[in-house]
N, C-alpha and C positions, 0 to 999 in steps of 0.2 A: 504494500500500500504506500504510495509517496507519502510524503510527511504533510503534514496539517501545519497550515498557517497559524502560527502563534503571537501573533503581530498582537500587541495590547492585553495579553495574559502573564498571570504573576508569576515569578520566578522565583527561588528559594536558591541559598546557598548549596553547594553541595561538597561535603567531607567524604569520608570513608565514614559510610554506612555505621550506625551505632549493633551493637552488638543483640541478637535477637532476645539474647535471656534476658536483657534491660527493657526492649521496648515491648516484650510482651511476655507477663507474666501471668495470664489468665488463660492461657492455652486453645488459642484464636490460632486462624487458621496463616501463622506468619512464619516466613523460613527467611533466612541468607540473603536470599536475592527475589524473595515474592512473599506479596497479600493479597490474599483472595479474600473478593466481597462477593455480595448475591444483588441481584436486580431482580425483583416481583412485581412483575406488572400485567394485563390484562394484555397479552399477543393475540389473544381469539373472544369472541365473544362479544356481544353489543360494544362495548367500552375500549374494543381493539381499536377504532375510529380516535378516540382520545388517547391512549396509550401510548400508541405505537410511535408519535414523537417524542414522549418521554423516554423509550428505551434507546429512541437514536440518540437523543442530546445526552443522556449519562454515558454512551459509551464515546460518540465523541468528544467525550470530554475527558474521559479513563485512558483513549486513546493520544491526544495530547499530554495529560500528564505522565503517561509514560514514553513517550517521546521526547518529553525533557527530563524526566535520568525517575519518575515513580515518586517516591513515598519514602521518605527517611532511606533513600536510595533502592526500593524494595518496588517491581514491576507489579503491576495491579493486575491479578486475574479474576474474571469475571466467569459466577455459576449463575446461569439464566432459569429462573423457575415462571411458568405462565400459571397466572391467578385466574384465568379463561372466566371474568366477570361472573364468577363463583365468591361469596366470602367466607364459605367455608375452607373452599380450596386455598385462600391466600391465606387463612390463621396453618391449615396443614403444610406448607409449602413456605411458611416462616419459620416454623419449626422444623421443619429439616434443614433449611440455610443456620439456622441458629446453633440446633442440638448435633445435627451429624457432619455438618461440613464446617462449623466453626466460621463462622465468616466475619472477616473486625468490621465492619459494617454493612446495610441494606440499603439499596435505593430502588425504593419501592412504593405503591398501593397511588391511586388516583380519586376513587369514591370514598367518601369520608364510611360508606358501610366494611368497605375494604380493609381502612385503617381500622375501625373498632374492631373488627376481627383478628386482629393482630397485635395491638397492642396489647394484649394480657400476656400473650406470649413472650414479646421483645422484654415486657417487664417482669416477666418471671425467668426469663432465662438471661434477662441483662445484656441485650443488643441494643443497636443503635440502629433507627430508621430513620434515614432522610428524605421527607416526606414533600412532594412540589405541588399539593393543588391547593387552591385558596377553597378555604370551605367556614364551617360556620362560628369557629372557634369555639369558645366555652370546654379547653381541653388546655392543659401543660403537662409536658413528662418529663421526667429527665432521660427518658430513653429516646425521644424525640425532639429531631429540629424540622420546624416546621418553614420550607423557602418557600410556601405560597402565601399569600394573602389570609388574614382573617375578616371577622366583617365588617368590623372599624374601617378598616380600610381600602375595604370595596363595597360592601353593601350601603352602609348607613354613607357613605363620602359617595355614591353614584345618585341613590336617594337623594341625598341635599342639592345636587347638581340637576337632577330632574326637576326638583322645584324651585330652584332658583331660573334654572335654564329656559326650561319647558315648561314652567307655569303648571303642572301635571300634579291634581290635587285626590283625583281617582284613579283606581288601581285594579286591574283585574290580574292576580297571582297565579302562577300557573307551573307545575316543575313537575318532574318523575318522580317517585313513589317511596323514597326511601328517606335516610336520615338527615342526609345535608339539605337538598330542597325544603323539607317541612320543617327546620332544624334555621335552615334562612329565612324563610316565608314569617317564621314564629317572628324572628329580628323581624324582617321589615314591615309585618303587619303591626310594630309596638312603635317602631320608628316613624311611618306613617299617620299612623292614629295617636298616639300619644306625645309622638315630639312636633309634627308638621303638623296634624290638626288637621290629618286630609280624609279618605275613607274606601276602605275595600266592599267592593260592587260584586267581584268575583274570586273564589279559591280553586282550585283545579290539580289532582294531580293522579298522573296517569304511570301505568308499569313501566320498567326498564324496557325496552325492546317495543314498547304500541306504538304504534305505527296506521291509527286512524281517529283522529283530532277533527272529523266531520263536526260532532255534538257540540264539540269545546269552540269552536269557530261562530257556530252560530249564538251560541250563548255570548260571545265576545262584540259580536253586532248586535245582538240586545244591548249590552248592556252600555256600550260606547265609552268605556273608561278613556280618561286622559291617556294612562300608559299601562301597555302591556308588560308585568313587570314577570320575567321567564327563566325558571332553571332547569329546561327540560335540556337532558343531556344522554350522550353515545348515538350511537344511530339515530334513537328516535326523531333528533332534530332533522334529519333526512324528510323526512317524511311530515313532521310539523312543519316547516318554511316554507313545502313544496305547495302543504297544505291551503296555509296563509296565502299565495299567491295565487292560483287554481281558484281562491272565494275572492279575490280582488283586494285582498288585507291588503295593501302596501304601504311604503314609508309615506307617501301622498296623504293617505286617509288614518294610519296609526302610527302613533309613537310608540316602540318598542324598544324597551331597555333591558338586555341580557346580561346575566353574571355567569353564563353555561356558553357560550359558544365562540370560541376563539379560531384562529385561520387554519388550525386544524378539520376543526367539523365546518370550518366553508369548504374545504376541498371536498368533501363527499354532500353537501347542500348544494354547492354551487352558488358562486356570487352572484348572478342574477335575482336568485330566491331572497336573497337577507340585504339588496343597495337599501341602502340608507336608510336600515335599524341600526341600534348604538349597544354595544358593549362596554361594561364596567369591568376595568383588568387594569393592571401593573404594567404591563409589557403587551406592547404588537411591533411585528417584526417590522414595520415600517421606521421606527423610530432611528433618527439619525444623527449618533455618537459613533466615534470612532470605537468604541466595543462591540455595538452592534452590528459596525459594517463590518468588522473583523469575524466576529460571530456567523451571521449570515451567507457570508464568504467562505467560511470554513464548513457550516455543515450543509449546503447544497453543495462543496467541491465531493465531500462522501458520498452525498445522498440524492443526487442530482440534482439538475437547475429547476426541475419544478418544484421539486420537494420545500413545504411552506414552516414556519414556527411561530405557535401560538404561547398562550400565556405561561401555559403550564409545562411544555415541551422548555421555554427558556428557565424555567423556575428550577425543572429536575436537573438540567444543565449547570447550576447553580452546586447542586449536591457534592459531588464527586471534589470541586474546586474547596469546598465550606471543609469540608473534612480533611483534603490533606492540611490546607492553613492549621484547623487544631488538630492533628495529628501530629506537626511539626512546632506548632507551639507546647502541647504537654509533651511530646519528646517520647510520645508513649501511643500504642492502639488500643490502650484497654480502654473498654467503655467508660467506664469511673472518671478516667482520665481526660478522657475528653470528653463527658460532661461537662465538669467543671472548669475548663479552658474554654469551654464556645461561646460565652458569655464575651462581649468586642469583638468578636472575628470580624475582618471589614473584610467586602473585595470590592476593591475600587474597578477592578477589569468587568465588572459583571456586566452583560447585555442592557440590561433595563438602567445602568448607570450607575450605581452603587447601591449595595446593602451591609448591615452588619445586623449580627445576631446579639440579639436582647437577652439579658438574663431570665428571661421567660423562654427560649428556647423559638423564638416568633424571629422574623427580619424587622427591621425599620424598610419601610419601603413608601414608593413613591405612588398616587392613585391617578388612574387614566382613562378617559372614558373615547372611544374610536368609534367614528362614521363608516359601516360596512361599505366598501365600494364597488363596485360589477366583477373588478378582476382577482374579487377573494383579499382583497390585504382593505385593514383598517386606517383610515385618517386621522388624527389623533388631534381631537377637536379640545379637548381638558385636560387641566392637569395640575393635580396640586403641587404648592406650593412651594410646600419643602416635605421630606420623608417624614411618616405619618408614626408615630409608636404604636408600635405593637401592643392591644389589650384585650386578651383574649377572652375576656371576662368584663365588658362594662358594663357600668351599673344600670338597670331600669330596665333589661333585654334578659333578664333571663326567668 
């Protein structure tokens, strides 16, 4: 494979390798000259559509750091386990990365029901998972660092831009069937009605994999809310936007605001279906920093020139870079160890333009709201301020 443009990515000193009996003394899967991690993610199954940039950008990025010398000089090998949008299968399949192959860390799970699946395990058996989708917060571990967004800093900051922006005072809620949808819907119908003073008209929420939004479509012409507020996700959004358009929904006639569909799930919608509805994200690959145009440049030279990167694809790309930084600040791959050192980790190289991790285990990060446009890639019409603190837990929302 030629080498991966490293233009704008951080670089560590390099000695002779520290001695394995020092840097790993809990009997993780480290030798001489390699550490092996595990990736669990969704390769098959509705949630393969969201996934499967996730699995490219942790290896392009495993890929680079070991092309400039690994991990406390130690090459990074990678055991691939597929969670096949099962969450039984990703608590089983974290426990063998964990109990039988020792892995000094995970980059893994996308559905926050994936995550709760797993996390008893990582904390019972004392792994580390690096976790890249923004989901509903109200969770810290110390077995986890969380590079995606929580709802501070995408729900309730997309919300206040709706109604500052969009004048948008009614709300018709709408998501798939599980924990994070109705887990965010709870945040934004408290944020809505209790901090804006505005009012939900309609709630909605349909199975992982449905794929006939006829009923819901018409209820939404009833009811003519200001904005469609949406966290239907995996395929199903195929078939919902194809929907909305087929009934004449467009950005003409509705305001739609998404925290589920990044330029990942345009490529199987099709940007025709979603021009100009608005996503609430951290990161679209349109944004233009010299990190990002580094980024982008490096993983379509892999993954070829169409291959696109959404919120969460840049966030797990985030992982692999978060871990060697505290890997090489505790000096150590025990989990313990680097717990307790991730607290400051900055990376200034990162896509989205910088992050560091909070002693909550959260990023400080930046909030961005993107105009879908015909060609699949978003506009980035908002944007706060300054990086947003992480809180995964605020007051009045839970």
């Amino acid at each position: 494979m030629a080498a991966l443009p490293l233009v704008g990515l951080p670089s560590f000193g390099f000695g002779a390798p520290p001695p394995t009996a020092k840097v790993n003394t809990t009997n993780l899967a480290v030798t001489d000259t390699e550490v092996t991690v595990g990736q669990l993610h969704s390769a098959t199954g509705t949630m393969a559509i969201s996934e499967t940039g996730s699995i490219q950008a942790e290896q392009l990025a495993i890929d680079q750091i070991n092309a400039m010398g690994g991990v406390l000089g130690r090459k990074i090998k990678v055991i691939k386990e597929d969670g096949a949008s099962d969450w039984p299968t990703f608590a089983e399949k974290a426990r063998k990365l964990l109990v039988s192959d020792h892995v000094a860390a995970v980059f893994g799970c996308w559905t926050s029901a994936s995550r709760k699946a797993v996390l008893p395990v990582f904390e019972k058996e004392n792994g580390m998972l690096y976790y890249p989708t923004f989901y509903e917060g109200l969770e810290q571990s110390k077995n986890v660092i969380y590079t995606g967004q929580e709802a501070t800093q995408q729900i309730i900051w997309g919300l206040d831009w709706a109604k500052k922006e969009k004048k948008a005072k009614t709300f018709f809620l709408v998501g798939s069937d599980y924990i994070w949808p109705r887990t965010s819907m709870k945040i934004a119908r408290k944020h809505i009605e209790n901090f804006q003073k505005g009012s939900i008209v309609g709630e909605e929420y349909y199975p992982l994999g449905h794929t006939n939004f006829n009923s819901l479509i018409n209820k939404i012409k009833l009811k003519k809310p200001d904005c469609v507020y949406c966290a239907v996700v995996g395929g199903s959004n195929v078939a919902f936007y194809k929907q909305l358009k087929a009934a004449g929904i467009n950005a003409k006639k509705q305001f739609l605001l998404t925290i589920s569909v990044t330029e990942d799930e345009v490529l199987g919608i099709g940007g025709e279906n979603v021009e100009g509805f608005y996503s609430s994200m951290k990161y679209f690959q349109s944004l233009n920093n010299p990190n990002n145009i580094a980024f982008v440049k490096a993983f379509k030279a892999k993954y070829g020139a169409n291959a696109v990167i959404g919120d969460v694809t840049q966030a797990a790309y985030l992982g692999p870079w978060l871990w060697k930084a505290t890997v090489e600040k505790a000096g150590s791959f025990d989990v313990d160890k680097i717990a307790a050192a991730s607290a400051g980790i900055e990376l200034k190289t990162a896509p989205e333009g910088y992050v560091k991790i909070h002693p909550n285990h959260h990023l400080w990060s930046k909030a961005r709201i993107g105009l879908a446009q015909p060609n699949g890639q978003f506009k980035v019409v908002a944007e706060s301020p300054a990086l947003i603190e992480p809180n995964p837990f605020p007051k009045g929302y839970q």
